[in-house]
Backbone as CSV, one residue per row, in Angstrom:
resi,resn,N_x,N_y,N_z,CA_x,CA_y,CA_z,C_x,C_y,C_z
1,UNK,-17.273,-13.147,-6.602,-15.849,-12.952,-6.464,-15.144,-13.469,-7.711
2,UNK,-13.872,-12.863,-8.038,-13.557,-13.361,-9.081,-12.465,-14.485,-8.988
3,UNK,-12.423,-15.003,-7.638,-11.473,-15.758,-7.623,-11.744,-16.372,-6.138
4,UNK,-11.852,-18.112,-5.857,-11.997,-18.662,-4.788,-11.019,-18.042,-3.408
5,UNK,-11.394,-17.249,-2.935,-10.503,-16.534,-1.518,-9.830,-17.311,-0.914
6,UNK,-10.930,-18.217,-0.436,-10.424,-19.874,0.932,-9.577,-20.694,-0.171
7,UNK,-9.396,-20.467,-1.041,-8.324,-21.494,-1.829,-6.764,-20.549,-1.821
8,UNK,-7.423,-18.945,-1.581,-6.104,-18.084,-1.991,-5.547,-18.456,-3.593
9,UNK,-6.318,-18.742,-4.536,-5.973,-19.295,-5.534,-4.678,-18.151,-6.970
10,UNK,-5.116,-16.816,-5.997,-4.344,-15.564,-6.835,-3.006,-15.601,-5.884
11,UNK,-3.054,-15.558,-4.873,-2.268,-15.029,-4.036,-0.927,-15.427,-3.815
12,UNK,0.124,-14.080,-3.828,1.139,-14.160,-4.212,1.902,-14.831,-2.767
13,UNK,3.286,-15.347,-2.691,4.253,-15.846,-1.343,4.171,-14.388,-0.962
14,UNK,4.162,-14.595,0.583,4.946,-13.467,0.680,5.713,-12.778,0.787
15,UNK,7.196,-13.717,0.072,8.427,-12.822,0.076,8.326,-12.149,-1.278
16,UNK,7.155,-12.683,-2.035,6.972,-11.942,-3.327,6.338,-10.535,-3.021
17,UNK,5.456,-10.980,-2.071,4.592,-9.648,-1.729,5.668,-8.434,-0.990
18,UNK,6.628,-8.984,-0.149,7.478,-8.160,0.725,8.465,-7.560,-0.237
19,UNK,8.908,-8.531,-1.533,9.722,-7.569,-2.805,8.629,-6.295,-3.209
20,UNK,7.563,-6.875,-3.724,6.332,-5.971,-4.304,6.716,-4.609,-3.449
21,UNK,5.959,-4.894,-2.491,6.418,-3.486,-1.652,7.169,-3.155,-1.304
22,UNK,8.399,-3.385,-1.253,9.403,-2.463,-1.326,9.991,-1.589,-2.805
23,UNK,9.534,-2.420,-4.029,9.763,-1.905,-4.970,8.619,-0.736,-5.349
24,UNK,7.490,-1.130,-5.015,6.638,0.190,-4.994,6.777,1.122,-4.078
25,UNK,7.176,1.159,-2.930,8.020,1.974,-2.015,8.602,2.711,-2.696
26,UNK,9.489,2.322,-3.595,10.571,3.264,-4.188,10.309,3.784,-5.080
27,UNK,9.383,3.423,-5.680,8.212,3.908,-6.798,7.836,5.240,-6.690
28,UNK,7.151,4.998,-5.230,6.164,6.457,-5.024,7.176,7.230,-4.012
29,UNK,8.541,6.978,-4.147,9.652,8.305,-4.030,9.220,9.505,-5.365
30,UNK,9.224,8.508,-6.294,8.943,9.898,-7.343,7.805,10.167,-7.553
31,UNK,6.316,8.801,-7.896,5.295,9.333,-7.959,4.230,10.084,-6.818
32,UNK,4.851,10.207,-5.558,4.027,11.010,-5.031,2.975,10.729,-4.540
33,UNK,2.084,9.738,-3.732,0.962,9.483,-3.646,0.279,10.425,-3.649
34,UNK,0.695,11.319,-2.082,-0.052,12.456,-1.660,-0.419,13.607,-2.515
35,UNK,0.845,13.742,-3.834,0.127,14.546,-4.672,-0.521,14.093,-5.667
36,UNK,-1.017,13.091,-6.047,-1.840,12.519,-6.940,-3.213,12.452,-6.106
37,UNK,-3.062,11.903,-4.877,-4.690,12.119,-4.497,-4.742,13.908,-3.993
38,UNK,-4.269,14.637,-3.683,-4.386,16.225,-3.748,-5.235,16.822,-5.452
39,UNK,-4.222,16.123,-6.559,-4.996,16.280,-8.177,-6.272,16.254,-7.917
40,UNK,-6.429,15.145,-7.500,-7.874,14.254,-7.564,-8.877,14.897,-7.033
41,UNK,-8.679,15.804,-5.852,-9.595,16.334,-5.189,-9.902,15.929,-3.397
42,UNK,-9.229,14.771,-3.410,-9.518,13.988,-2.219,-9.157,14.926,-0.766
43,UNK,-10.159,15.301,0.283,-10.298,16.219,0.834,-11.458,15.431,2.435
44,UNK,-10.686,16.633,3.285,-11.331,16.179,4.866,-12.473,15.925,4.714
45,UNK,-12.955,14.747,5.486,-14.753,14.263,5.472,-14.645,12.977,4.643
46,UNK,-14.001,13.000,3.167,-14.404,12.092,2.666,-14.657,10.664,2.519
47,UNK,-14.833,9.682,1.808,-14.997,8.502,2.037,-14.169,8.099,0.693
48,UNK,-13.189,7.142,0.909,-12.621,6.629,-0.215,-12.005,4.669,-0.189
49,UNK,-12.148,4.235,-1.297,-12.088,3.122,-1.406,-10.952,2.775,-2.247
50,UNK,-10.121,1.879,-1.672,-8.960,1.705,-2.337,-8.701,0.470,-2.564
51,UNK,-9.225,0.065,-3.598,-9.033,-1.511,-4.524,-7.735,-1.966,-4.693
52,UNK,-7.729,-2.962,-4.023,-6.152,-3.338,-4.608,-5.150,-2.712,-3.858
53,UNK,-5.273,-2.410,-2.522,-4.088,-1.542,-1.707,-3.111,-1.931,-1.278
54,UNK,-2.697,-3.376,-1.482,-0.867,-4.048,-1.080,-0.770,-3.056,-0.023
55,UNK,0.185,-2.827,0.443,0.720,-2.398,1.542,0.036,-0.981,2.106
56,UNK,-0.504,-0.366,1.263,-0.978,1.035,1.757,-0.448,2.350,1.001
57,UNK,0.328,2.335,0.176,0.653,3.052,-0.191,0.006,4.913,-0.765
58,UNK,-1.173,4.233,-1.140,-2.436,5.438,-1.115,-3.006,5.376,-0.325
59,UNK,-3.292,4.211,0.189,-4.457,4.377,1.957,-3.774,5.703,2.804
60,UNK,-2.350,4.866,2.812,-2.201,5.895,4.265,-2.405,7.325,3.962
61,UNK,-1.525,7.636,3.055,-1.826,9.048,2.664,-3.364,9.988,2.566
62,UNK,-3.907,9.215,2.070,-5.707,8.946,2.109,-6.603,9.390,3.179
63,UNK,-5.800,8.592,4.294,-6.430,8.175,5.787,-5.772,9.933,5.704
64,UNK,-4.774,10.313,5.948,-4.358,11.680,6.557,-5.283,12.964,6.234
65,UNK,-5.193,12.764,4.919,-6.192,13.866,3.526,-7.745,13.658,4.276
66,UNK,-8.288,13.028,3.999,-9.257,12.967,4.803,-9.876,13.283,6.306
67,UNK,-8.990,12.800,7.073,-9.050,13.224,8.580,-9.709,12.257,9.590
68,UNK,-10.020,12.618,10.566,-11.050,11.850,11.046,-12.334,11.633,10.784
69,UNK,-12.959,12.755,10.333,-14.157,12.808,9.621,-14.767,12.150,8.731
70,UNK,-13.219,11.651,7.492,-13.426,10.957,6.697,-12.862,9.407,6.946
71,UNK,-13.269,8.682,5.924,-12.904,7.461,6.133,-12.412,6.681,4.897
72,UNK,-11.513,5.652,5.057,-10.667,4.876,3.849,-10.918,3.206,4.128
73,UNK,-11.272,3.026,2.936,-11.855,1.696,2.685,-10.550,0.557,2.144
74,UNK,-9.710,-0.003,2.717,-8.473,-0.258,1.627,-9.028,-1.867,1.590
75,UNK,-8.923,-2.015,0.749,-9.293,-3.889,-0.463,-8.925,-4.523,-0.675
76,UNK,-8.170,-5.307,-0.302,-7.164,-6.227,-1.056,-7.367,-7.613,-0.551
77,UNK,-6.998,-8.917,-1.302,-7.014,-10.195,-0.786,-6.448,-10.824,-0.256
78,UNK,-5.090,-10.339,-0.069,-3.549,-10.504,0.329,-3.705,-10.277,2.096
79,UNK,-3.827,-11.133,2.898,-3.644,-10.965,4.492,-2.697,-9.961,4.681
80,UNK,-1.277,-10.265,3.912,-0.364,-9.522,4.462,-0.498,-8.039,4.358
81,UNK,-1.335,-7.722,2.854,-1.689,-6.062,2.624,-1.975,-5.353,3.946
82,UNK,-3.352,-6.489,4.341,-3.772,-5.842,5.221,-3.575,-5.306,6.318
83,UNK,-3.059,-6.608,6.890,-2.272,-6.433,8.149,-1.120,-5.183,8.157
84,UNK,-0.105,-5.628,7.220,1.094,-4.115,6.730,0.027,-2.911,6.824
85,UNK,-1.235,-2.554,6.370,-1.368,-1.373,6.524,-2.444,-0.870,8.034
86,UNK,-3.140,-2.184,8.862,-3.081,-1.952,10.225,-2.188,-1.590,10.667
87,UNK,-1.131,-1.730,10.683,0.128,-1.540,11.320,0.655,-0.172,10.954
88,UNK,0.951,0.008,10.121,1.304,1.302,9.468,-0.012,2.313,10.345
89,UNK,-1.328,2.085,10.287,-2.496,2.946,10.666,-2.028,2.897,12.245
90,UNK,-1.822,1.642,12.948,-1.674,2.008,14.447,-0.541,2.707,14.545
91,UNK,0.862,2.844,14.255,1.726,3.679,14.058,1.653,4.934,14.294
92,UNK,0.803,5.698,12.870,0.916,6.602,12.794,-0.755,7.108,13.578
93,UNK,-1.283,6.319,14.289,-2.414,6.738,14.986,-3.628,6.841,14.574
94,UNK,-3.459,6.703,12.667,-4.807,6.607,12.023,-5.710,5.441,12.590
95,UNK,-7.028,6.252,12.893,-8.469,4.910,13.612,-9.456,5.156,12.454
96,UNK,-8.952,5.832,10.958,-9.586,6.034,10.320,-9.725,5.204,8.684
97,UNK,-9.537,3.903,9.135,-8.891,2.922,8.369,-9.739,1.497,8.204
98,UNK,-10.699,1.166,7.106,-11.067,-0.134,7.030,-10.640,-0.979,6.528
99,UNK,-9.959,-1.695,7.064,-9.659,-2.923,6.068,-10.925,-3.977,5.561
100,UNK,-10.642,-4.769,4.473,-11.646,-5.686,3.857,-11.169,-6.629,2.811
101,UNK,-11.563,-7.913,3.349,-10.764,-9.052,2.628,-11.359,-8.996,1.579
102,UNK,-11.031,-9.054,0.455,-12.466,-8.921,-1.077,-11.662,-8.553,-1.952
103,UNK,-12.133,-9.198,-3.026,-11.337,-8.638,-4.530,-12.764,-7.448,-5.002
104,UNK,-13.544,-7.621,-4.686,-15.166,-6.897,-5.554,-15.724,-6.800,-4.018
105,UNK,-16.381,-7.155,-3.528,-17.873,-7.521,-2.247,-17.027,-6.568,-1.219
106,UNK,-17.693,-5.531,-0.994,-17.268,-4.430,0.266,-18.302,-4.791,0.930
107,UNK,-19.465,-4.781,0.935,-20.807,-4.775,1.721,-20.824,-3.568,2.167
108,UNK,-20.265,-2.617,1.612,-20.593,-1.157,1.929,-21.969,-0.480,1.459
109,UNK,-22.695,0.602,2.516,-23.755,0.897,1.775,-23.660,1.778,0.148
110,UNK,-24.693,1.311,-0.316,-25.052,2.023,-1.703,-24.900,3.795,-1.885
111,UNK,-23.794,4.110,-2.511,-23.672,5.368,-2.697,-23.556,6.443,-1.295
112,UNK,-21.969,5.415,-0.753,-21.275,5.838,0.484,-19.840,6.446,-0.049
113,UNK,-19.397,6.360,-0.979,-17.887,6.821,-1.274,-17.844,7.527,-2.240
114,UNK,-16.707,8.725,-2.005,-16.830,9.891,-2.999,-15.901,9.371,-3.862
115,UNK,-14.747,8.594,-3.495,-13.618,8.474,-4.372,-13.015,6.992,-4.464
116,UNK,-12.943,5.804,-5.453,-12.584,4.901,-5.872,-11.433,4.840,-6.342
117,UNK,-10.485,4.724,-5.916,-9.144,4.545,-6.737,-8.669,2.523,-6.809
118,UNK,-8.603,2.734,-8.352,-8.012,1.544,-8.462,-6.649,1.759,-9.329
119,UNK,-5.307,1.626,-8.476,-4.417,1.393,-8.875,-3.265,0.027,-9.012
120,UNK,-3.311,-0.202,-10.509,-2.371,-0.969,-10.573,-2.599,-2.677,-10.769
121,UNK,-3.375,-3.180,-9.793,-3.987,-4.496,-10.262,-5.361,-5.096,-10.489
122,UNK,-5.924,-4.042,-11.825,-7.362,-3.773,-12.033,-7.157,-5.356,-13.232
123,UNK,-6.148,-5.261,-13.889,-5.669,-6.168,-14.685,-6.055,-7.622,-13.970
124,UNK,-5.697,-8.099,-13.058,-5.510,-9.484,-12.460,-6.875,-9.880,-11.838
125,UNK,-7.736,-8.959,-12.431,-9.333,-9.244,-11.819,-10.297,-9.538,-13.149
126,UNK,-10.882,-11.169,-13.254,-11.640,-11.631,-14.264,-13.128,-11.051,-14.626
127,UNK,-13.303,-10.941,-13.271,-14.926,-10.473,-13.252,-14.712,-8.830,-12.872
128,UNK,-14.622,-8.370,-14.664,-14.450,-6.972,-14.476,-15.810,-6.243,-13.917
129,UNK,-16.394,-7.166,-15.076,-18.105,-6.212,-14.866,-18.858,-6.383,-13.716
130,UNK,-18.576,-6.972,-12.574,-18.984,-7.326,-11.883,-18.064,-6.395,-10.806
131,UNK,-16.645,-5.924,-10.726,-16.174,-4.887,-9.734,-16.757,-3.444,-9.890
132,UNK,-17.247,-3.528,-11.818,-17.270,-2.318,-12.080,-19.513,-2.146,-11.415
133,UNK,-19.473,-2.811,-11.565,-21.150,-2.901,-11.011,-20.691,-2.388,-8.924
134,UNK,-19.794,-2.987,-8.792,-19.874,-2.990,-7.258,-19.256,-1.327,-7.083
135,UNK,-18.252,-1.332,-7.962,-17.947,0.628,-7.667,-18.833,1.361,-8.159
136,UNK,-20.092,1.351,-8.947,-21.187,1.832,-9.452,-22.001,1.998,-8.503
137,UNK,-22.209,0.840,-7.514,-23.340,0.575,-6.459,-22.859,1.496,-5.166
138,UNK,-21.333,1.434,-4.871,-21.004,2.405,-3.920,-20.843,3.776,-4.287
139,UNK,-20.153,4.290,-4.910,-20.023,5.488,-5.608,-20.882,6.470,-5.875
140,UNK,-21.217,7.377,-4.968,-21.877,8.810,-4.876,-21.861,8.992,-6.412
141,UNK,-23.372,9.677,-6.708,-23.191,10.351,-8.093,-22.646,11.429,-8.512
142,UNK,-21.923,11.477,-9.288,-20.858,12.720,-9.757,-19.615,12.115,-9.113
143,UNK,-19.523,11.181,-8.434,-18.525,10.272,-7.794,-17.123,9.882,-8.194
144,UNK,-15.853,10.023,-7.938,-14.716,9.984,-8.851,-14.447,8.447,-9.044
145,UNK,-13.957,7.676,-10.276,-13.185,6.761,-9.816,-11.584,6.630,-10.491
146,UNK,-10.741,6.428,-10.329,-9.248,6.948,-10.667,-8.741,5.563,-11.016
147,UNK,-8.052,5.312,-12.053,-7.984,3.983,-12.407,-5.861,5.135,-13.322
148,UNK,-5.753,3.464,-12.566,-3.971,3.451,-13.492,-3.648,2.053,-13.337
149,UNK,-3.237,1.228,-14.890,-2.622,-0.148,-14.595,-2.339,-0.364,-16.141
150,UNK,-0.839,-0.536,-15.867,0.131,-0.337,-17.192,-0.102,-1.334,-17.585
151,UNK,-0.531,-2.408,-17.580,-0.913,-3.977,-17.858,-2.301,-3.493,-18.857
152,UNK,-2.942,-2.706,-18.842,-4.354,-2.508,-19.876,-4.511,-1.182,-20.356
153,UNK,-4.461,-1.167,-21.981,-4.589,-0.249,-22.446,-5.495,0.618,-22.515
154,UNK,-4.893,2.200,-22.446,-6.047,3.264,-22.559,-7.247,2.565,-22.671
155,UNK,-7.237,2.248,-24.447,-8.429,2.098,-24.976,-9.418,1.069,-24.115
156,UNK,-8.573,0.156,-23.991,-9.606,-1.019,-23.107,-10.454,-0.114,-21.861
157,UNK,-9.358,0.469,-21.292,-9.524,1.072,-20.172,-11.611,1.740,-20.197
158,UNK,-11.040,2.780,-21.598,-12.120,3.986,-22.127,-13.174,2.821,-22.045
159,UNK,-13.502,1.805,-22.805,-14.255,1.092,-23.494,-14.505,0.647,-22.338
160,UNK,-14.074,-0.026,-21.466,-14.973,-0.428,-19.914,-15.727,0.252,-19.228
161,UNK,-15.092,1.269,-18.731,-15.425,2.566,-18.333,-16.511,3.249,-19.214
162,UNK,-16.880,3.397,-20.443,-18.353,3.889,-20.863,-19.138,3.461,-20.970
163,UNK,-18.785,1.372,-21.110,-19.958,0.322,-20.981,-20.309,0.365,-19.435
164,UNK,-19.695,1.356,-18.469,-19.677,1.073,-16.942,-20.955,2.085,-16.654
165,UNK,-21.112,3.210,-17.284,-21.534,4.470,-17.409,-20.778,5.136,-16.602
166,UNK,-19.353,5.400,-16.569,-18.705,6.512,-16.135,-17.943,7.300,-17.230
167,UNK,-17.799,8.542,-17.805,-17.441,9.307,-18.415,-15.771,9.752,-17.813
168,UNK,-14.869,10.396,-18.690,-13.692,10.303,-18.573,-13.426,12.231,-18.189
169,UNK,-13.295,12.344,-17.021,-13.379,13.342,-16.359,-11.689,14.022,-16.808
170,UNK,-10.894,13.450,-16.855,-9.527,13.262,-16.650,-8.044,12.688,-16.857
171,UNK,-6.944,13.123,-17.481,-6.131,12.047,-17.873,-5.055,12.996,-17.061
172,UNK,-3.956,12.142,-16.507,-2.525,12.926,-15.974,-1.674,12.091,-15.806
173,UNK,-0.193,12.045,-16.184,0.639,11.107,-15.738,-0.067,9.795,-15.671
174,UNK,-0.457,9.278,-16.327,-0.625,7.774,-17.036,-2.077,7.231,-15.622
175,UNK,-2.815,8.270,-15.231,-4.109,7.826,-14.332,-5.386,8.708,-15.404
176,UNK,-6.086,8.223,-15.115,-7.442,8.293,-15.702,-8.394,8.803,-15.149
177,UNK,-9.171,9.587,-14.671,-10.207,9.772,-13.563,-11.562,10.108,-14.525
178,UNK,-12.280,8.887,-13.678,-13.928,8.930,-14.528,-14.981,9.411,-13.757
179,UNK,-15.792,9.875,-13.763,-17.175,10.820,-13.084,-18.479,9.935,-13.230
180,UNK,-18.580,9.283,-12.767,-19.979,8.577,-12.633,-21.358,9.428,-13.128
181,UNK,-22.042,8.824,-14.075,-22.814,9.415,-14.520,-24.295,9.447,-13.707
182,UNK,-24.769,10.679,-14.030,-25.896,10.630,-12.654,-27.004,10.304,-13.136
């Protein structure tokens, strides 16, 4: 892990977290979740993992695109993420919803998920090579993973991502999508 959990040593108040999401709320008025994972390919059946999911903002949409068939992995270390997006899932009736306390460690099986999206706080994680080993280990071959976080440049971005062995499938509106090499 890249950071003591039981200490909560990252973890934001949560009236910081309750600003966070509402300001990304208003965010994805314009960016669209649902049509950014539509770009992507993300489709009924699938399996997708969502690093870093604060409130849900791509989960939920995710959970819908997918169906019952498929399933959504959402990640985050933040209690409150999680909980906000149980809630949001019992709501709207989605049972197609995992939550998982973890910055990296899913304990998911090996080459179970078609689609990895990490948006936004890929930055605030030390032990890169070590998330990027764990989305390697889950990630179907030919497998997408979708990375956006204005905090790290392209280049860094590229340069992780080919020491990762994933190839750069993709660029749109400031997201990246890499193809796992088989």
């Amino acid at each position: 892990m890249a950071r003591d959990i039981d200490k909560g040593e990252w973890r934001a108040p949560d009236f910081v977290f309750r600003t966070s999401e509402f300001l990304t709320g208003a965010r994805n008025v314009l960016r669209r979740p649902k049509k950014i994972l539509d770009e992507l390919g993300v489709k009924e059946g699938q399996s997708v993992i969502d690093f870093f999911c604060g409130p849900g903002n791509f989960t939920i949409p995710a959970a819908e695109m997918v169906g019952e068939r498929g399933m959504i992995h959402a990640v985050d270390l933040h209690p409150l993420a999680l909980e906000t997006i149980e809630q949001k899932a019992e709501r709207r009736g989605l049972k197609n919803i995992e939550t998982i306390f973890s910055d990296i460690e899913t304990g998911l099986p090996r080459e179970s998920i078609d689609t990895v999206l990490l948006y936004g706080a890929l930055h605030r994680i030390d032990e890169k090579r070590t998330l990027m080993r764990e989305v390697s280990r889950v990630l179907k071959p030919g497998g997408l993973v979708s990375i956006s976080d204005h905090r790290m440049g392209r280049d860094m971005l590229m340069k992780m991502m080919k020491r990762s062995r994933f190839d750069l499938r993709d660029s749109r509106r400031g997201i990246l999508n890499f193809s796992k090499r088989e």
